[in-house]
PALUMFI-104704 format. One record per residue (C-alpha): residue number from 1; residue in one letter; x negated, y, z negated. Coordinates in steps of 0.05 Angstrom, whole numbers. Example, Ala and Ser with C-alpha at 12.3 -4.5 7.8 and 13.67 -1.06 7.14 Angstrom:
# PALUMFI-104704
{n: 1&res: a&u: -246&v: -90&w: -156};
{n: 2&res: s&u: -273&v: -21&w: -143};
END
This chain:
# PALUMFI-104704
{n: 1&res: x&u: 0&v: 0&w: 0};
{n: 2&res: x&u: -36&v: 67&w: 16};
{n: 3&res: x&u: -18&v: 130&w: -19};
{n: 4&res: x&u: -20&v: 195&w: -2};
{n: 5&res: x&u: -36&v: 248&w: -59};
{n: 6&res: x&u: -24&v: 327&w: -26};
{n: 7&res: x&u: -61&v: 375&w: -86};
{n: 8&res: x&u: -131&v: 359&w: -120};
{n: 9&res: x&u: -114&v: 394&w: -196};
{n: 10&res: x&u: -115&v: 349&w: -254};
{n: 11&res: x&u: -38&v: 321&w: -234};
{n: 12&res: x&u: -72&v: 300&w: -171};
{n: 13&res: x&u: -128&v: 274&w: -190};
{n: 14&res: x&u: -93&v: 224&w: -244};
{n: 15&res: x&u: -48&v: 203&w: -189};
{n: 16&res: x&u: -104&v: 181&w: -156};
{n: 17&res: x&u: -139&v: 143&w: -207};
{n: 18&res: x&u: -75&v: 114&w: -225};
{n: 19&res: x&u: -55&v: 95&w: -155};
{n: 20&res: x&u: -122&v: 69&w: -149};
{n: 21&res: x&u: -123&v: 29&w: -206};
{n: 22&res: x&u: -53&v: -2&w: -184};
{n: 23&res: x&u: -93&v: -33&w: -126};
{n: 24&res: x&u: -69&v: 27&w: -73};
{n: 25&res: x&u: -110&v: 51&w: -11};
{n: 26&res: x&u: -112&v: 124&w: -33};
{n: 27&res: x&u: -124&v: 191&w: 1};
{n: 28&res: x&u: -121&v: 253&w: -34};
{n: 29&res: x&u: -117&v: 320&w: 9};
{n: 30&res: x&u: -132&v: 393&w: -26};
{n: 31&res: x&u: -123&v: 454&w: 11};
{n: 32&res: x&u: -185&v: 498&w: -25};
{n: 33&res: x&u: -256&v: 485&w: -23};
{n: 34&res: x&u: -262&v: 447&w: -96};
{n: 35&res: x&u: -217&v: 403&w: -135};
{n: 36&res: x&u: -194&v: 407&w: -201};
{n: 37&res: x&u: -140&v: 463&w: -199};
{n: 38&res: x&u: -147&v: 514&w: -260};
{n: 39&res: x&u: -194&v: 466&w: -303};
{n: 40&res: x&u: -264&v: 499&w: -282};
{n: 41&res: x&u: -319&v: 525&w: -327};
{n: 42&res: x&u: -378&v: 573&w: -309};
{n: 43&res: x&u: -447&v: 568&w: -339};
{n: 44&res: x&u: -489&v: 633&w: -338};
{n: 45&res: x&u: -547&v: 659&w: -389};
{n: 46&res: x&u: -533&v: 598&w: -438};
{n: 47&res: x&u: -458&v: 613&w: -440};
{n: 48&res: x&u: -397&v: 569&w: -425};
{n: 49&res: x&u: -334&v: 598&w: -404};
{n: 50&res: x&u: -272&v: 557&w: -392};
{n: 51&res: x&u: -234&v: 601&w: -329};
{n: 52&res: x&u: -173&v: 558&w: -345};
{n: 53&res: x&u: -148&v: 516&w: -402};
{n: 54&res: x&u: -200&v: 504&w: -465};
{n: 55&res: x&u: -175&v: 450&w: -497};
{n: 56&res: x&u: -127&v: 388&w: -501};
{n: 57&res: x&u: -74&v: 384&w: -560};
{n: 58&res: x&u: -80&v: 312&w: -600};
{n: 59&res: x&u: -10&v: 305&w: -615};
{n: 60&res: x&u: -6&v: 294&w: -537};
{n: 61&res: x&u: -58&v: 235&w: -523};
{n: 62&res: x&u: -46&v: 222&w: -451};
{n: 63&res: x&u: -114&v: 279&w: -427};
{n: 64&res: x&u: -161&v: 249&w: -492};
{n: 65&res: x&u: -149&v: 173&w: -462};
{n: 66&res: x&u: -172&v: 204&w: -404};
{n: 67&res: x&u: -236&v: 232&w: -430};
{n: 68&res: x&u: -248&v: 165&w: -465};
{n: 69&res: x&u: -237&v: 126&w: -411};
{n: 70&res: x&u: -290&v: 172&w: -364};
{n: 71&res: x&u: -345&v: 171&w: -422};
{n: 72&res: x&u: -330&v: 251&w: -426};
{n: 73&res: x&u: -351&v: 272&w: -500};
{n: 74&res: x&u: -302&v: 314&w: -533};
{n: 75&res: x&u: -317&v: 358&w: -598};
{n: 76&res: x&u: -266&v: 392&w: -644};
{n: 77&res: x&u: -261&v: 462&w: -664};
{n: 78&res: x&u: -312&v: 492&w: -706};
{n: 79&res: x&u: -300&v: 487&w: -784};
{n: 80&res: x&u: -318&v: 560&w: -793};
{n: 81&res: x&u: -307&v: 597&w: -859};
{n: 82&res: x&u: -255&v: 656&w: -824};
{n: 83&res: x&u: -223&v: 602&w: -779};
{n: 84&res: x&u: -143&v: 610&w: -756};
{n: 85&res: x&u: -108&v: 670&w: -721};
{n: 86&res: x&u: -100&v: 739&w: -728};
{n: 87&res: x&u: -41&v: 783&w: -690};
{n: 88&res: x&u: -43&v: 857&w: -672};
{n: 89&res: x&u: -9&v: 908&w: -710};
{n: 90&res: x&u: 4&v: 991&w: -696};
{n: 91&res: x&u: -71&v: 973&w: -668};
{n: 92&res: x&u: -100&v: 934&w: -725};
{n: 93&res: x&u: -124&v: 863&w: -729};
{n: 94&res: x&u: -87&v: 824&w: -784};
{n: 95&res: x&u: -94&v: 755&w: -809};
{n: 96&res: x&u: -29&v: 712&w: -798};
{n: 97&res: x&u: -4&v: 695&w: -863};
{n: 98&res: x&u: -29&v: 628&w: -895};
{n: 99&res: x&u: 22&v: 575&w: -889};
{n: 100&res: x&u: 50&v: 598&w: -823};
{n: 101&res: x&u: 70&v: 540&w: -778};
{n: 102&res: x&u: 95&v: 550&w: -714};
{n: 103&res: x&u: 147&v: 609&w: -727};
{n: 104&res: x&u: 172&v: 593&w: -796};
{n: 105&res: x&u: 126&v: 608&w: -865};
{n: 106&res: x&u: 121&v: 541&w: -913};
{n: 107&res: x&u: 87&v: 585&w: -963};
{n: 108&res: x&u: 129&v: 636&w: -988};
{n: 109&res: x&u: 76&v: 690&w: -1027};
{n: 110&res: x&u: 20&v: 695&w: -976};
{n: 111&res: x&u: 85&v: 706&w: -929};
{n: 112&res: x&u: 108&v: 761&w: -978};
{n: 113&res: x&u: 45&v: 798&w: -985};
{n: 114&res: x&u: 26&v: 794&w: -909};
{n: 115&res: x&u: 30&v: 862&w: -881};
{n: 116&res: x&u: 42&v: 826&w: -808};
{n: 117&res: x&u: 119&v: 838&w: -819};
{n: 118&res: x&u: 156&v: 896&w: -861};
{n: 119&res: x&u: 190&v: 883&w: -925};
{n: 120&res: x&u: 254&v: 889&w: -891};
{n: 121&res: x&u: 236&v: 832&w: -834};
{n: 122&res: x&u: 208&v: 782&w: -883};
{n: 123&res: x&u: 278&v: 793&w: -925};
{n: 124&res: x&u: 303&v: 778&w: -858};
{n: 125&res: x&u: 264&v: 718&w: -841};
{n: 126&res: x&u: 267&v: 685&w: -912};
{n: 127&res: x&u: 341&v: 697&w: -907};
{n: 128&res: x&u: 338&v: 638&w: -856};
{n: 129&res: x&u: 348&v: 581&w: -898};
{n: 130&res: x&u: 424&v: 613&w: -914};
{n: 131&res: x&u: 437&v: 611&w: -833};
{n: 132&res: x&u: 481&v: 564&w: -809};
{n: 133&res: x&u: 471&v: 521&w: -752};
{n: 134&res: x&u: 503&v: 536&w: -689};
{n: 135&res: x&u: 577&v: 513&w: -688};
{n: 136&res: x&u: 599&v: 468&w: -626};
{n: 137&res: x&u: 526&v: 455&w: -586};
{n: 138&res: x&u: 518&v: 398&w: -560};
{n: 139&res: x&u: 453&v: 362&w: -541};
{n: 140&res: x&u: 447&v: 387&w: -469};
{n: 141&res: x&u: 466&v: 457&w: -483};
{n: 142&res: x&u: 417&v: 507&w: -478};
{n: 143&res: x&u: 393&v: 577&w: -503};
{n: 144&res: x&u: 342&v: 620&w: -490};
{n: 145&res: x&u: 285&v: 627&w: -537};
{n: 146&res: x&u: 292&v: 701&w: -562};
{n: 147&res: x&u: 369&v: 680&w: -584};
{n: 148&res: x&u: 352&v: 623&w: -624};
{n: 149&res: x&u: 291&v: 664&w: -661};
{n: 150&res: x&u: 337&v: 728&w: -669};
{n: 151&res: x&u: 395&v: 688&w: -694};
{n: 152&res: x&u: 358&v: 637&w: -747};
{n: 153&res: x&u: 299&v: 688&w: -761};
{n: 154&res: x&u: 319&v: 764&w: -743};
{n: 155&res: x&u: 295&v: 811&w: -691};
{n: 156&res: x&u: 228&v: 826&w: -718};
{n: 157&res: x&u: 204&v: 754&w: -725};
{n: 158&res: x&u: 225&v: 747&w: -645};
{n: 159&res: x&u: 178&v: 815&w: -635};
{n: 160&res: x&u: 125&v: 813&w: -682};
{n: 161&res: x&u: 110&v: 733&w: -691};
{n: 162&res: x&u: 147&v: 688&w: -632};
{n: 163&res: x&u: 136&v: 727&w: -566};
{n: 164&res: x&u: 64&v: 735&w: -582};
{n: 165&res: x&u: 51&v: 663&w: -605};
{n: 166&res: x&u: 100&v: 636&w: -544};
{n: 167&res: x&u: 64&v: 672&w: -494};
{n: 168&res: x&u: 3&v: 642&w: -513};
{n: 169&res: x&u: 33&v: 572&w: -482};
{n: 170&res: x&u: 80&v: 600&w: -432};
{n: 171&res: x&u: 66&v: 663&w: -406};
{n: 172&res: x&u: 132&v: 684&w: -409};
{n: 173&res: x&u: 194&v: 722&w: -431};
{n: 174&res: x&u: 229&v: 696&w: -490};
{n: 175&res: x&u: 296&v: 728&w: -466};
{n: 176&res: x&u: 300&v: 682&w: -401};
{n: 177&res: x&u: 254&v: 622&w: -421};
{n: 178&res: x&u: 291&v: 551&w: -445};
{n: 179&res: x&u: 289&v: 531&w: -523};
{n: 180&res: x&u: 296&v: 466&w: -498};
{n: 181&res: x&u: 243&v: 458&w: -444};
{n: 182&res: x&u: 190&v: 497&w: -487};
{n: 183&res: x&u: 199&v: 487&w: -554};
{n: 184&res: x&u: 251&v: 433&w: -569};
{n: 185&res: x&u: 222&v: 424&w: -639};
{n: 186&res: x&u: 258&v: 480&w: -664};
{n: 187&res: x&u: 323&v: 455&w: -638};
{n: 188&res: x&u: 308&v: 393&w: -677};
{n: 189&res: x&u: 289&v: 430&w: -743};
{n: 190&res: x&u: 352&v: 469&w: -742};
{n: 191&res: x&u: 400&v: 400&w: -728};
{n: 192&res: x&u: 363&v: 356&w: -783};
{n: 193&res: x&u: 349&v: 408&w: -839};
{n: 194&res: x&u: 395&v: 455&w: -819};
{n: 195&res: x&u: 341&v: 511&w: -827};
{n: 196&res: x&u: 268&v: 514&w: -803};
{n: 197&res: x&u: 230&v: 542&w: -862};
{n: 198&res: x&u: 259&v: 465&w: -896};
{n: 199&res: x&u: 238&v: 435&w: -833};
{n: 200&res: x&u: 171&v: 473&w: -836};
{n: 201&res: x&u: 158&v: 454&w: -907};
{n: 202&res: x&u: 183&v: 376&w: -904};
{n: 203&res: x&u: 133&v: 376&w: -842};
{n: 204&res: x&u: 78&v: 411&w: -882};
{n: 205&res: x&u: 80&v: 364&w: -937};
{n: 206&res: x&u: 23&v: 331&w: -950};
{n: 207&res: x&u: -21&v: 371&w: -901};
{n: 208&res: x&u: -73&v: 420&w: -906};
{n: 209&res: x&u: -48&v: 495&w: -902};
{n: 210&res: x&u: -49&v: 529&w: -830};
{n: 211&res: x&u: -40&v: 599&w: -795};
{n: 212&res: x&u: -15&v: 601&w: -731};
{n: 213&res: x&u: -41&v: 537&w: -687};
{n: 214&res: x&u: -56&v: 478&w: -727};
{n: 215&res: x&u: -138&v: 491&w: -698};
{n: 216&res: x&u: -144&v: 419&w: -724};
{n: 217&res: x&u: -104&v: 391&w: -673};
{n: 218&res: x&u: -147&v: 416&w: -605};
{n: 219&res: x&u: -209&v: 380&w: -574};
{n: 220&res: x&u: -247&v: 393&w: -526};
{n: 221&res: x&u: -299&v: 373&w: -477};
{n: 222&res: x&u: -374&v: 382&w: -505};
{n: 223&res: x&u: -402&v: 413&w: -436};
{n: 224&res: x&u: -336&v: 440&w: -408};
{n: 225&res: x&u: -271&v: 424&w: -377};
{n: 226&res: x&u: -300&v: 416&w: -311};
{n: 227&res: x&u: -336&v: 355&w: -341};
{n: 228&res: x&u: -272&v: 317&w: -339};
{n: 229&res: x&u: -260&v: 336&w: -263};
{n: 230&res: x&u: -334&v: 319&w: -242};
{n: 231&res: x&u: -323&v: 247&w: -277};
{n: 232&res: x&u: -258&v: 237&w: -250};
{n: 233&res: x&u: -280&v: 260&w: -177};
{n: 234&res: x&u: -341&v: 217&w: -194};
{n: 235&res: x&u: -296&v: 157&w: -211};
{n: 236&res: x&u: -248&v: 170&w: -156};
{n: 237&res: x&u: -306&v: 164&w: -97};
{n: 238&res: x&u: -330&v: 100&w: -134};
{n: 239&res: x&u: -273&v: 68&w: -128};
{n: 240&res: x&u: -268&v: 87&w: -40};
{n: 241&res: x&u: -216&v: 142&w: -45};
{n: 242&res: x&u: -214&v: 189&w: 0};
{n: 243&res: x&u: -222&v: 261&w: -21};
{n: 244&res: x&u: -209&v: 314&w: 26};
{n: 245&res: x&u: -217&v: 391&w: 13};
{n: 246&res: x&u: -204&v: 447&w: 47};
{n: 247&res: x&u: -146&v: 415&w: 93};
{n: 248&res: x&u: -81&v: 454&w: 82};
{n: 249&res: x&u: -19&v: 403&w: 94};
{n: 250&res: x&u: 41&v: 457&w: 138};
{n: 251&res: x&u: 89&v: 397&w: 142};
{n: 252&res: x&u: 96&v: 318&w: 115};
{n: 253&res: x&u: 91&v: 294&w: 186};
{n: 254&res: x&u: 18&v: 306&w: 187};
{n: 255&res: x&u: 13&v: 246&w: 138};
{n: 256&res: x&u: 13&v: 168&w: 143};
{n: 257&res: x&u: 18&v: 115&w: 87};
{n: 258&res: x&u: 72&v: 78&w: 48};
{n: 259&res: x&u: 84&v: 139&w: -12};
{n: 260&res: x&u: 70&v: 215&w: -18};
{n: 261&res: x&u: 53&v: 247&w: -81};
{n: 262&res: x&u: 70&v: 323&w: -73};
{n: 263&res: x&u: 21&v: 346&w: -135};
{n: 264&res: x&u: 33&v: 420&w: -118};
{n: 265&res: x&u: 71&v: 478&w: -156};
{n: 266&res: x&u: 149&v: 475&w: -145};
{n: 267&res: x&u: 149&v: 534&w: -99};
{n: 268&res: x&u: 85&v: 497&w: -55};
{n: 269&res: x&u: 129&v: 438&w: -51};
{n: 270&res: x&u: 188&v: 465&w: -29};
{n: 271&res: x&u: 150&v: 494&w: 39};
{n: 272&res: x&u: 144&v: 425&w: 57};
{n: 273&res: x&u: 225&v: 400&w: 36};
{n: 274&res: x&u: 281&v: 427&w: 61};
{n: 275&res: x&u: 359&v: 417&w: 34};
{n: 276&res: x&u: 389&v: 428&w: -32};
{n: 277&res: x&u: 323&v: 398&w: -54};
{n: 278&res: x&u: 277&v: 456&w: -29};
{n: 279&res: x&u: 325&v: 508&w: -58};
{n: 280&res: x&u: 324&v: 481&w: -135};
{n: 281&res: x&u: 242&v: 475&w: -135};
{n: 282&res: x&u: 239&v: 546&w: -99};
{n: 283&res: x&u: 283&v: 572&w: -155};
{n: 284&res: x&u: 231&v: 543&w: -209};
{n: 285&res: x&u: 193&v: 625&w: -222};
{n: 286&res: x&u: 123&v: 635&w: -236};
{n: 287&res: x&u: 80&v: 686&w: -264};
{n: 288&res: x&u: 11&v: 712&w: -247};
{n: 289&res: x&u: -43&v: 716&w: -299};
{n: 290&res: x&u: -120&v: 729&w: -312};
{n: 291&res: x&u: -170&v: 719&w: -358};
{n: 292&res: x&u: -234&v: 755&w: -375};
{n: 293&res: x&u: -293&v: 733&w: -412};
{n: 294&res: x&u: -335&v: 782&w: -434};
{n: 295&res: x&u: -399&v: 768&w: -476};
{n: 296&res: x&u: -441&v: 828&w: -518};
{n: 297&res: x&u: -501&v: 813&w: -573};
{n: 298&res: x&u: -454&v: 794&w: -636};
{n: 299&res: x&u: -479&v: 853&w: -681};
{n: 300&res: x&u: -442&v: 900&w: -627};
{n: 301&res: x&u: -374&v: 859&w: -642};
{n: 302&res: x&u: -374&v: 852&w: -720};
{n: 303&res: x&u: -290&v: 845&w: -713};
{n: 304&res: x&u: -296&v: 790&w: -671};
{n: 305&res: x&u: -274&v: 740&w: -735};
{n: 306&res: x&u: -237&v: 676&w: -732};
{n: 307&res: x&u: -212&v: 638&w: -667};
{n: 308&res: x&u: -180&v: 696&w: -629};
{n: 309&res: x&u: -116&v: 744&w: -641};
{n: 310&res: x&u: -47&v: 745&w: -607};
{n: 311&res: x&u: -17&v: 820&w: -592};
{n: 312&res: x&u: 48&v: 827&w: -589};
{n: 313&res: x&u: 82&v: 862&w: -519};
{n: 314&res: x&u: 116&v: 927&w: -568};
{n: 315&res: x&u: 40&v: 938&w: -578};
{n: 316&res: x&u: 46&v: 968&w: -504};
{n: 317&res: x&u: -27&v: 945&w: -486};
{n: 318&res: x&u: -61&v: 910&w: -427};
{n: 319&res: x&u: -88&v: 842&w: -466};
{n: 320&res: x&u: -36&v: 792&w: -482};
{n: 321&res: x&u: -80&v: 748&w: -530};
{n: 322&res: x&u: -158&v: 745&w: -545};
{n: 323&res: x&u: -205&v: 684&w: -553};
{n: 324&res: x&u: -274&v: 688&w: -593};
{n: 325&res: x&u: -294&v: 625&w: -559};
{n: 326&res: x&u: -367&v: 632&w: -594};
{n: 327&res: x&u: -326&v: 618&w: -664};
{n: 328&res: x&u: -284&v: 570&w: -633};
{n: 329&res: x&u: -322&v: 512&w: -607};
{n: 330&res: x&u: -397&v: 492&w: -610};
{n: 331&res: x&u: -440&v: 504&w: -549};
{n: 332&res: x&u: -402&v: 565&w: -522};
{n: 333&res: x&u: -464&v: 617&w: -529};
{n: 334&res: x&u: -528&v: 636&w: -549};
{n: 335&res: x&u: -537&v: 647&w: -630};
{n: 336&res: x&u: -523&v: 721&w: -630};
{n: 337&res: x&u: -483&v: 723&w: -574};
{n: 338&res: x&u: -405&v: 747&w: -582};
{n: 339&res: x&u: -362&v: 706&w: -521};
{n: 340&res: x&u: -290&v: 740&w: -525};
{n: 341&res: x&u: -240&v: 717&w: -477};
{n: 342&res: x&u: -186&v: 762&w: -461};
{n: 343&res: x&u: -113&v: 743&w: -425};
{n: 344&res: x&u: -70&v: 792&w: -388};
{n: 345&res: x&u: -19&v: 790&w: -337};
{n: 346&res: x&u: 43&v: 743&w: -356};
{n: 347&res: x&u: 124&v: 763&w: -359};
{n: 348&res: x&u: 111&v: 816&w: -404};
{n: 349&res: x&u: 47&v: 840&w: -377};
{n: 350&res: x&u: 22&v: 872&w: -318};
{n: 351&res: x&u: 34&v: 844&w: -252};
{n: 352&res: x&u: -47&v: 824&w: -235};
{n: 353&res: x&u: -24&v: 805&w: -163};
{n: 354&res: x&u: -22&v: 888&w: -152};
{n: 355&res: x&u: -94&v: 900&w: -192};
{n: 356&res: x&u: -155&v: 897&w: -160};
{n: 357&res: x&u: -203&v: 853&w: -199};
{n: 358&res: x&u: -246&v: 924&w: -219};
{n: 359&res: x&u: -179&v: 950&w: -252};
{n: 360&res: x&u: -168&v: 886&w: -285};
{n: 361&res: x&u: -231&v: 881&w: -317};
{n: 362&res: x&u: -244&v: 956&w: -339};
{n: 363&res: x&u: -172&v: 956&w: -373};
{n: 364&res: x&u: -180&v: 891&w: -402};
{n: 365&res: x&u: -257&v: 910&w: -430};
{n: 366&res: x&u: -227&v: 984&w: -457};
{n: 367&res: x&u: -165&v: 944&w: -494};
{n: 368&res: x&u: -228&v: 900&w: -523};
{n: 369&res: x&u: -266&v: 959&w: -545};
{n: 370&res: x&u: -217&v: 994&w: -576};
{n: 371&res: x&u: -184&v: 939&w: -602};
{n: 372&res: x&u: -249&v: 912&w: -639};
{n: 373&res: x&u: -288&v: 977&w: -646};
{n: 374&res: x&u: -343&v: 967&w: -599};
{n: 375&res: x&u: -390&v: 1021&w: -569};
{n: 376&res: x&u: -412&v: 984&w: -512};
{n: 377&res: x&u: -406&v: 950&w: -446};
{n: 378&res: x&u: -405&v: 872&w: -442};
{n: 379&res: x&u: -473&v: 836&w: -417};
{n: 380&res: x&u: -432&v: 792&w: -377};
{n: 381&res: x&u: -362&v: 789&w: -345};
{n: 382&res: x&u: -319&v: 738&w: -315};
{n: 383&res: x&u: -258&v: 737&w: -279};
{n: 384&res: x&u: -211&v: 691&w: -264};
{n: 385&res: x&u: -138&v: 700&w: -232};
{n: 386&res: x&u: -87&v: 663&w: -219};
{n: 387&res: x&u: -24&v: 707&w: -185};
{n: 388&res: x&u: 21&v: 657&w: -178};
{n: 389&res: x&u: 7&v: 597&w: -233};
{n: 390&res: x&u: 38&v: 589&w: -295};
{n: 391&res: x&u: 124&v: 561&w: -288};
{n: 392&res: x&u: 173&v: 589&w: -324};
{n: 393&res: x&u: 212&v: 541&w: -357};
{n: 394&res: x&u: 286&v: 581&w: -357};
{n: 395&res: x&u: 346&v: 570&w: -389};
{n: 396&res: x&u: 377&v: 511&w: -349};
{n: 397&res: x&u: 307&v: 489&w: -335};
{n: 398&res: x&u: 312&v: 416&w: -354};
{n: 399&res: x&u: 387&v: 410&w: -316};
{n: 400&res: x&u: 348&v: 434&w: -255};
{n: 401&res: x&u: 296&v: 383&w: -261};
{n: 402&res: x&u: 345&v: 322&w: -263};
{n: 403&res: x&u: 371&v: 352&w: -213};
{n: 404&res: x&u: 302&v: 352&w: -176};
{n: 405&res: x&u: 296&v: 286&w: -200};
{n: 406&res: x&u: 363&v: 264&w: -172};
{n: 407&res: x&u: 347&v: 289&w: -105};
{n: 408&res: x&u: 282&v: 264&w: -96};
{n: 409&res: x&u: 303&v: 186&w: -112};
{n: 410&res: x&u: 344&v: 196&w: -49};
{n: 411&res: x&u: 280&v: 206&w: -15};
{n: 412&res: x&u: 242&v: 141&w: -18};
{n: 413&res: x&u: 166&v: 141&w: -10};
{n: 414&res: x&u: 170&v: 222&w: -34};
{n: 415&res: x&u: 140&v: 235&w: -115};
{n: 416&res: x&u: 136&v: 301&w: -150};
{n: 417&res: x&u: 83&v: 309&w: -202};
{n: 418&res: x&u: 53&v: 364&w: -239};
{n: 419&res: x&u: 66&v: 419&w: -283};
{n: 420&res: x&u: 139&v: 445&w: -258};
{n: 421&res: x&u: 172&v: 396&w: -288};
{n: 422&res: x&u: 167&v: 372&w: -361};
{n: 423&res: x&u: 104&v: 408&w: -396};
{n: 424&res: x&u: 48&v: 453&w: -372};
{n: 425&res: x&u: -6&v: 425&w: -416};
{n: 426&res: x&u: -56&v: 385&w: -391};
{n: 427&res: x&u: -33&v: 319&w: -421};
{n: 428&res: x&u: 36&v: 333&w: -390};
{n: 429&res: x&u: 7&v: 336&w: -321};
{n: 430&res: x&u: -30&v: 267&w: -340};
{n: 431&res: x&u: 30&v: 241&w: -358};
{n: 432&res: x&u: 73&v: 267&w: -303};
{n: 433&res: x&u: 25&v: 232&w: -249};
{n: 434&res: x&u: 31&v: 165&w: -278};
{n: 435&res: x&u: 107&v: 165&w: -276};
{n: 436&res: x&u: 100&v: 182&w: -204};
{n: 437&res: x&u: 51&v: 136&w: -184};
{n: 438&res: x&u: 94&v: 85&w: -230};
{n: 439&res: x&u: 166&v: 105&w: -186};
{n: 440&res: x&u: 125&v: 94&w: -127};
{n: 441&res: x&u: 87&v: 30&w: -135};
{n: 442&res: x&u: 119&v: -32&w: -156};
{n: 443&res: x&u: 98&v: -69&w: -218};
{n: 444&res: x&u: 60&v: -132&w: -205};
END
């Protein structure tokens, strides 16, 4: 059985290993010059900067069986003494307060004498356990994210805590993205406890206090994420399968074989459908984002503490979020080099598409300075954009999808795979290949 995969990112790439490893003939067809998608790192004067994702979450295995499997070493995050989060408030960098998981606090005092929210907000917020659940939902009905935080934890929780922290992930608006295709968790929380700080706290039991992310949770590769694409390209060619780059595919009648993987974004995927089919992945949106790394000797950058900071979009300023990579993860820079990454662009940001990549990286570098107090310019800088990348998973998202689903199983031979669908993480694309390669090949 030969399979054809059409896109070389990381959902492509697993199809192919998978396919291969199901006994397939396998050709895999990218339209740019290099495979791997958004996972690529650069390496210049001793530093190591990620230009798309840094890390793999644990609670999701499917991408650190893949490392294992290719002999890629992973490491965690550093155990620093300032470790965890801090947000952006009225232009000042403040911790998150301890015990904060996901939206809701589990530790009531450092949550009452954090100056991230006002007195009247945390009221607000702590108010939460009294709010009762949603009368008459069912299980497939759907709301976006901004009600569900405004009606369980007030307005000022949506502004100054979720839309930050949510954008981090999605890129997105919480007024129009899904609470059920991002963050289903909640949902959950709210049905079983009936309130998510008692959800937050049953969940924290046990378990050592967190701000923000649990940091615990991330890994990532020692020398890079482009380590995992070289071993998987690496594997890929060992095993005879064709890998073809810079070969655009304009229609499905340029290809042969017994199945087609389409491992493209939604929009990339409809060019090449047509029908009601076309129409529902066209509708899937994206958004357009870049990031920046910027490196300066670490004396000039004494604010540079912890992981990174979030800033919220009423903070009206060009960087979306912030990542002091050197704190972050071993092997990032020099000793007494400061690596900052910063994000822009997004639903609530800028539209990057209509920057030129000067204006991008003098606003971003002038949000840094002022931001962190520094009085000079950056040894090194680093751009990386992506106009067009990052889905938006909108209310209805997930009834859209079956419907994709739906349509394609009346296409035999035809899979979609990648992350449109069911989770933009790496591990979801991972997983989202397999199933395809699984609906196309029969089991032995």
């Amino acid at each position: 059985m030969k399979i054809t995969i059409v896109g070389g990112g990381i959902s492509g790439l697993s199809a192919a290993l998978v396919a291969r490893d199901a006994g397939c003939e396998v050709e895999l067809i990218e339209a740019c010059d290099r495979l791997g998608g958004v996972l690529a790192t650069e390496h210049r004067d001793g530093l190591l900067m990620e230009r798309g994702p840094d890390s793999f979450v644990r609670t999701k295995p499917a991408a650190i069986e893949l490392c294992e499997r290719l002999n890629v070493d992973l490491i965690p995050t550093r155990d620093i003494p300032d470790r965890g989060a801090r947000i952006v408030k009225d232009g000042r960098l403040l911790p998150l307060p301890d015990g904060l998981m996901l939206l809701a606090p589990t530790k009531i005092w450092p949550f009452a004498l954090s100056p991230v929210m006002s007195f009247g907000g945390k009221l607000r917020m702590l108010r939460e356990t009294s709010i009762p659940v949603r009368e008459g939902a069912s299980d497939t009905d759907d709301e976006t994210l901004a009600s569900f935080v405004r009606r369980r934890l007030g307005d000022e929780a949506l502004d100054r805590l979720a839309q930050p922290l949510v954008a981090g992930i999605y890129s997105g608006d919480p007024e129009k993205l899904s609470l059920r295709a991002t963050m289903p968790r909640l949902l959950d929380m709210e049905r079983k406890y009936g309130s998510l700080i008692k959800g937050m706290q049953a969940a924290a039991k046990g378990k050592p206090a967190a701000s923000g992310a649990r940091y615990s949770l991330f890994q990532t590769p020692a020398s890079g994420m482009q380590t995992v694409v070289d071993a998987l390209v690496e594997r890929l060619q060992l095993d005879g399968v064709t890998l073809t780059t810079g070969r655009r595919i304009e229609s499905l009648d340029e290809l042969d074989g017994d199945g087609t993987v389409l491992a493209l974004p939604a929009r990339a995927a409809a060019a090449l459908l047509d029908g009601d089919l076309a129409d529902e992945l066209s509708a899937i949106r994206t958004t357009g984002s870049a990031t920046i790394s910027f490196s300066w000797p670490a004396e000039a950058v004494p604010a540079a503490k912890g992981y990174g900071f979030v800033v919220p979009a009423i903070e009206d300023r060009f960087c979306m979020a912030c990542t002091c990579a050197h704190n972050k993860y071993d092997g990032r820079a020099p000793e007494g080099t400061a690596l900052l990454r910063a994000f822009v662009g997004g639903a609530l940001g800028p539209d990057v598409a209509a920057l030129t990549d000067d204006e991008i990286i003098t606003r971003a570098r002038d949000d840094l300075k002022e931001l962190l107090g520094i009085k000079t310019d950056p040894d090194v800088v680093v751009l990386s954009r992506y106009d067009s990348a990052q889905p938006q998973y909108e209310v209805g998202h997930l009834d859209r999808v079956a419907r994709i689903e739906a349509a394609v199983t009346e296409r035999p031979g035809i899979e979609l795979v990648g992350n449109s669908y069911r989770g933009v993480g790496v591990a979801d694309c991972i997983v989202s290949a397999r199933r395809g390669i699984a609906s196309l090949v029969p089991a032995p």
